[in-house]
TORKOL-4160 file (C-alpha; in steps of 0.2 Angstrom, whole numbers, padded with zeros to 4 digits, m for minus):
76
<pt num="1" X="m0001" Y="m0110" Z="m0040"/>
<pt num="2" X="m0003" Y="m0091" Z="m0035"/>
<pt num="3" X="0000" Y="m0075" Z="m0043"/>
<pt num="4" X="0006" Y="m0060" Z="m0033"/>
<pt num="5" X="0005" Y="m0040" Z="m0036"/>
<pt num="6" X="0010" Y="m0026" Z="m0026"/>
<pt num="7" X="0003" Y="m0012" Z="m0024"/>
<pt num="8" X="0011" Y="0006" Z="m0018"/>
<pt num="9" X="0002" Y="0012" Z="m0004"/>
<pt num="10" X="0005" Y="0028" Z="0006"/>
<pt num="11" X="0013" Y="0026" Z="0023"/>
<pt num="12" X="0008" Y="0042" Z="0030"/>
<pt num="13" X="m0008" Y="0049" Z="0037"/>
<pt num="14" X="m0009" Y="0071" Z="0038"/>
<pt num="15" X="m0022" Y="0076" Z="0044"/>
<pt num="16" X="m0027" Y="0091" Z="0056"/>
<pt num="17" X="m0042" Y="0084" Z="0067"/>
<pt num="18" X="m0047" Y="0067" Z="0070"/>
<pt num="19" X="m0065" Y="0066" Z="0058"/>
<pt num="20" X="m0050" Y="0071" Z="0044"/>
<pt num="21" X="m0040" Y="0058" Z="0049"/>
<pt num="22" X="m0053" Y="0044" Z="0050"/>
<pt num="23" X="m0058" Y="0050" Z="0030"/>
<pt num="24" X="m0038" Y="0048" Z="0026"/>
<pt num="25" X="m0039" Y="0030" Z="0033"/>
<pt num="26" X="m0057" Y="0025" Z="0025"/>
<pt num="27" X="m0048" Y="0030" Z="0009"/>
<pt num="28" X="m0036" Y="0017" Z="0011"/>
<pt num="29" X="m0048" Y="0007" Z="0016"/>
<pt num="30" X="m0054" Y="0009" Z="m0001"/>
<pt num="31" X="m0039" Y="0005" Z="m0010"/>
<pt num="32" X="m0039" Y="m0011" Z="m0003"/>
<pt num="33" X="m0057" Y="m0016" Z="m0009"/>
<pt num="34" X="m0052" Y="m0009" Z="m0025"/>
<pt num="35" X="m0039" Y="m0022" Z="m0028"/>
<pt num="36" X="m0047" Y="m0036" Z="m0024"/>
<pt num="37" X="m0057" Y="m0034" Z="m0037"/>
<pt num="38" X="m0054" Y="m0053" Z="m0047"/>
<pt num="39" X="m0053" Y="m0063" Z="m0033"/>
<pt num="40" X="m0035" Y="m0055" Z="m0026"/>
<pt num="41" X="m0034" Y="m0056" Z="m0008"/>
<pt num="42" X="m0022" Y="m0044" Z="0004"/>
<pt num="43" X="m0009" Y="m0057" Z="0009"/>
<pt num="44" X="0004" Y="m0045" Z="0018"/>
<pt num="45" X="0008" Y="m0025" Z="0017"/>
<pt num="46" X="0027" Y="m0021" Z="0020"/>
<pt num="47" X="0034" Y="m0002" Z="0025"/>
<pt num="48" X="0044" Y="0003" Z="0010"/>
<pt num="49" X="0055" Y="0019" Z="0012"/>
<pt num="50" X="0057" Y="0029" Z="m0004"/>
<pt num="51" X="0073" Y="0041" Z="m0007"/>
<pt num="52" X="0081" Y="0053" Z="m0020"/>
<pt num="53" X="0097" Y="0045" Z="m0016"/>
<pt num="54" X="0107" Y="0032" Z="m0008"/>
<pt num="55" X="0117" Y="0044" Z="0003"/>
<pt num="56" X="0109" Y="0049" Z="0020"/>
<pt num="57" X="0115" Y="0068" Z="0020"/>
<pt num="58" X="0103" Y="0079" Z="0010"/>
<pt num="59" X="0092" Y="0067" Z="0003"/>
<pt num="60" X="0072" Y="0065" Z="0004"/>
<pt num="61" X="0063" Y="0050" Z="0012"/>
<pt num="62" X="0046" Y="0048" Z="0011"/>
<pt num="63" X="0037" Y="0032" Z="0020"/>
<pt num="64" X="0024" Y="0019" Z="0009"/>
<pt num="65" X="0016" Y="0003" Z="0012"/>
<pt num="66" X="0017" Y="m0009" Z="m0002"/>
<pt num="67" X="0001" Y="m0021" Z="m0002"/>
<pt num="68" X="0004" Y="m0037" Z="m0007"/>
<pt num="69" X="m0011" Y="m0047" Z="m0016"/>
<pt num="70" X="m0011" Y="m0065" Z="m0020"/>
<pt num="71" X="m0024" Y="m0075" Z="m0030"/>
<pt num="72" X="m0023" Y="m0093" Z="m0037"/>
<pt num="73" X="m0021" Y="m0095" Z="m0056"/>
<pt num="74" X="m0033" Y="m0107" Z="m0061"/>
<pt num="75" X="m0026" Y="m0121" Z="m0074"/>
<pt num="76" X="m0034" Y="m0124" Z="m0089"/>
């Protein structure tokens, strides 16, 4: 059997040059290796669109990732 967590990533990258951009994308690098920490293992990552409000016209959307981990649950 298997136990699953997700974890909230962001979905978007700003940076102003591309040696910014490639230390935005090491750090999410990093937030994967953190998470595996206990034998979880990245199983998917899904785009998740956040908002402040169900209606379309004057609401704020911003984009994340949710990483999904998985790890079997051993039985005692």
């Amino acid at each position: 059997m298997k136990e699953y967590k997700v974890v909230p990533c962001q979905g978007k990258v700003v940076a102003n040059n591309d040696i910014e951009a490639s230390k935005q994308i090491a750090a999410l690098a990093n937030v994967i290796v953190q998470e595996t920490v206990g034998g979880w293992q990245l199983v998917s990552t899904m785009p998740v669109l956040v908002s402040n409000s169900k209606k379309s016209v004057g609401s704020t959307e911003h984009p994340y990732n949710a990483l999904i981990f998985a790890r079997d649950i051993l039985d005692d």
